[in-house]
N, C-alpha and C positions, 0 to 999 in steps of 0.2 A: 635632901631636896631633889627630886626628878623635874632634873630640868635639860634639855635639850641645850650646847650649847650653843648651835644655830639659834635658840630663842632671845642669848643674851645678850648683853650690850657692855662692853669694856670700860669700865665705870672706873680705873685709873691703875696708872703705872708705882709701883716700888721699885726703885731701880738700886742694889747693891753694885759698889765698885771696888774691886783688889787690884792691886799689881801685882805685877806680871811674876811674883813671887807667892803670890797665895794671900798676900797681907789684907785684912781690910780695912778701906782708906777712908769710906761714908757712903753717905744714903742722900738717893732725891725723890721726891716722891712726887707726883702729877695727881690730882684729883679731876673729876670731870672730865674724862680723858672719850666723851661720846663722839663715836664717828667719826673718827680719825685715826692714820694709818697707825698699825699696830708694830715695832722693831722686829723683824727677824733676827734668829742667830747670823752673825757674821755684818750684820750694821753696822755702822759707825755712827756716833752721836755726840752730841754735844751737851752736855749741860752743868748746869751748876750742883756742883756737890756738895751737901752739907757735911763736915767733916767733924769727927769727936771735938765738943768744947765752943760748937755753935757756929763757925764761921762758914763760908761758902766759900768755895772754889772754882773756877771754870776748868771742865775739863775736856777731852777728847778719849771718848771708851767705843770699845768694840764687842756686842754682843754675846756672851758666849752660853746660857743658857735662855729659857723661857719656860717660867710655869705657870698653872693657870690654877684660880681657885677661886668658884662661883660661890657665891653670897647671896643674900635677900635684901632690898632695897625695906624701907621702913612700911614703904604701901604693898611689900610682897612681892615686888619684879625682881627678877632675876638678872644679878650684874656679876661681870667678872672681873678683878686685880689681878694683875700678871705682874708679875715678879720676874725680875731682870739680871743676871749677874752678869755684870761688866768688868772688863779687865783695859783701864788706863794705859790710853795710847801715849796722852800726850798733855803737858798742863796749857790752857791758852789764854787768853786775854781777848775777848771778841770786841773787838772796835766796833763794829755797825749790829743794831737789830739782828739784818740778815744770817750773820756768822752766828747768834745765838740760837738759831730753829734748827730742828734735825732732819735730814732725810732721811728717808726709811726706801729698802726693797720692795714689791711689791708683795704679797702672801698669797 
């Protein structure tokens, strides 16, 4: 598909997470991810990790790659999944909302 990636639209995140040993620990995965900030390598993030055998985790990961691989939407637009390897900082517990959203660098 020739698609410009200035044309696309970041249509969701796959995020992989190992420690700091190589291991891997689970997947989270964001759908609908339109128009909102994208993680740089070296982010810090927050979120829930779905781990082998179904349960969720809350974690603390720090960005360490970003790949990008555009697709076709079913009416033919062009959208991109970015795929995320994360290496766990930290396990958390977020008390409030706020502690569960990530902030991101700017790109």
């Amino acid at each position: 598909m020739a698609t410009q990636c200035r044309d696309a639209t970041v249509a969701g995140l796959w995020i992989e997470v190992y420690d700091s040993s190589g291991h891997y620990l689970g997947q989270a995965v964001y759908f609908d991810w339109w128009h909102r900030p994208l993680p740089s390598v070296g982010d810090r993030l927050t979120l829930d990790l779905t781990v082998p055998g179904g349960s969720s985790q809350p974690i603390i990961g720090e960005v360490c790659l970003r790949q990008f691989d555009v697709q076709e939407t079913p009416d033919g637009q062009p959208a991109v999944w970015v795929r995320l390897v994360t290496r766990r900082i930290a396990t958390c517990r977020p008390t409030t909302p706020q502690q569960q959203s990530a902030t991101f660098s700017a790109n």
